[in-house]
C-alpha positions as CSV (number, residue, x, y, z in Angstrom):
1,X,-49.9,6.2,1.2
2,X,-48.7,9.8,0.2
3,X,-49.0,12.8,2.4
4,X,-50.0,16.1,0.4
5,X,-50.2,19.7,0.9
6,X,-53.4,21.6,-0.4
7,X,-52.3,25.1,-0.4
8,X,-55.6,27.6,-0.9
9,X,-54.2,31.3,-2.1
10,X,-56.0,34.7,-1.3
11,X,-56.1,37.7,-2.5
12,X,-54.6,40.6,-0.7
13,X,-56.8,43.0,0.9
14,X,-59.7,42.6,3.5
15,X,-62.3,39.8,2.8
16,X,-65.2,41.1,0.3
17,X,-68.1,42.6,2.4
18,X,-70.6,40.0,0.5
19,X,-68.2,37.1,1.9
20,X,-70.6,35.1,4.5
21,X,-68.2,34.2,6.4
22,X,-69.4,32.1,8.5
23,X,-71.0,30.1,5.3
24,X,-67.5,29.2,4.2
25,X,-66.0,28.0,7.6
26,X,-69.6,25.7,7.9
27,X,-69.0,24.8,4.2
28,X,-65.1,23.3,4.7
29,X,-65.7,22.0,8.0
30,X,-67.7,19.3,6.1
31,X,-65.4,19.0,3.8
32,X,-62.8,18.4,6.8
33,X,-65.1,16.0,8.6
34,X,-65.1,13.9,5.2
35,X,-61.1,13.6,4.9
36,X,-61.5,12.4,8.6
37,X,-64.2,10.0,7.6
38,X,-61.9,8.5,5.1
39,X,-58.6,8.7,7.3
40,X,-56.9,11.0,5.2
41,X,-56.6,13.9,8.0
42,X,-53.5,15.4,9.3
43,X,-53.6,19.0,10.1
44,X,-55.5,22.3,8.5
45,X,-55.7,26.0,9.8
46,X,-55.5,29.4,8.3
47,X,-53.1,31.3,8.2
48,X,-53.1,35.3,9.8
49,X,-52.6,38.2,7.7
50,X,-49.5,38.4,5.4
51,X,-48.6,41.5,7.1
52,X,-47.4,39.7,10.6
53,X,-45.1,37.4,8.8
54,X,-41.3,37.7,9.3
55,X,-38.7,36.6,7.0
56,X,-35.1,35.9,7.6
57,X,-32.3,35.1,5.3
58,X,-29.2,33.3,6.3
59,X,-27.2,33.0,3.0
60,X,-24.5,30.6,4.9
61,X,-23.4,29.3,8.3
62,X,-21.0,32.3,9.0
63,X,-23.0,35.3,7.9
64,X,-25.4,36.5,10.6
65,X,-29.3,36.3,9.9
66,X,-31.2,39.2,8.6
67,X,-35.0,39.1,9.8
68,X,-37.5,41.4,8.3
69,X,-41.4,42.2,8.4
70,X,-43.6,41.4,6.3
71,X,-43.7,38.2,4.0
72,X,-41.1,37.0,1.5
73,X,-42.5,38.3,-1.7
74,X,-45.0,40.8,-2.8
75,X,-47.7,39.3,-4.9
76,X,-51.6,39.9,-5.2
77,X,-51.7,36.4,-3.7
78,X,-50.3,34.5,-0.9
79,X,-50.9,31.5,1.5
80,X,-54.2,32.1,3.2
81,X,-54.3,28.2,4.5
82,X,-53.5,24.7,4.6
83,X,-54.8,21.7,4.8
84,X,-52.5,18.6,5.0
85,X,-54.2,15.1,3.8
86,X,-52.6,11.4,3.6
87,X,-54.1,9.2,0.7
88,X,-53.6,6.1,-1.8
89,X,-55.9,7.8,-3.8
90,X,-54.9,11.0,-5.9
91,X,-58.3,11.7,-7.3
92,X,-59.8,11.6,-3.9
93,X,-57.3,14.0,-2.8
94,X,-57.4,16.6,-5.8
95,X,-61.4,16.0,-4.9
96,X,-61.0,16.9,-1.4
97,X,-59.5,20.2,-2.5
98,X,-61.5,20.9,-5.6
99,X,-64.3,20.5,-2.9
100,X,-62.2,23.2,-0.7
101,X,-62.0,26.0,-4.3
102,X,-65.8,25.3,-4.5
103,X,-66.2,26.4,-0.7
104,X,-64.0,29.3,-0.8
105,X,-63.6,30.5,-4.4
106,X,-60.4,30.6,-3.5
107,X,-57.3,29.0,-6.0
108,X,-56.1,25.8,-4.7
109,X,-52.8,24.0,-5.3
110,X,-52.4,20.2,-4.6
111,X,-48.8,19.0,-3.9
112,X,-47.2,15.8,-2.7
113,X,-44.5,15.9,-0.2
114,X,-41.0,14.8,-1.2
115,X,-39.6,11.4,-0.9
116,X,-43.5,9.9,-0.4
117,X,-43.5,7.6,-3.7
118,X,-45.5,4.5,-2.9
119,X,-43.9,1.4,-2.8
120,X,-43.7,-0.8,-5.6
121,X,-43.6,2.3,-7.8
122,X,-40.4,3.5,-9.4
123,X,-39.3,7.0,-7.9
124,X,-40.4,10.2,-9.6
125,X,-37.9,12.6,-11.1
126,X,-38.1,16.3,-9.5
């Protein structure tokens, strides 16, 4: 069984006022309660705003870290959320989160942890 990260990506900038909210949240906890139902859960949350991350760089052992505000890179879109899913099964997985884009309208990315191939399968190059 793999373990994968669905990684869902928003836009920067406040919510749209037309968002409902409240829909969405109603909308992926039933998408949540069927990843449980099929014992795929691990973990899911949202993340805050980009703007309380901090980022430090540590080049090597012997230079001290530098930590600054704000989030690594500048981009329209970052990490909004997460949702982290265990599963023999990669279509039900990429369903799970095709199911979390429908929800949000938000872009999704599915990704498998390293070093999870199954057994019996020769390892992947990466």
């Amino acid at each position: 069984m793999k373990t994968y990260l669905i990684s869902l990506f928003s836009p920067d900038g406040p919510p749209p006022e037309d968002l409902d909210l409240t829909k969405v949240m109603a909308e992926l906890e039933v998408v949540n309660a069927d990843i449980r139902a099929a014992g795929g859960w691990v973990f899911a949350g949202g993340l805050a705003d980009q703007g309380s991350a901090t980022t430090i760089r540590k080049p090597d052992a012997i230079t001290d870290a530098v930590l600054t505000d704000g989030p690594f890179a500048e981009a329209k879109e970052h990490l909004g959320g997460l949702t982290i899913v265990r599963s023999a099964d990669y279509d039900a997985v990429l369903g799970w989160a095709e199911r979390i884009a429908g929800a949000t309208g938000l872009p999704v990315e599915v990704r498998p942890f390293q070093g999870e191939d199954d057994p019996g399968q020769a390892p992947t190059d990466h």
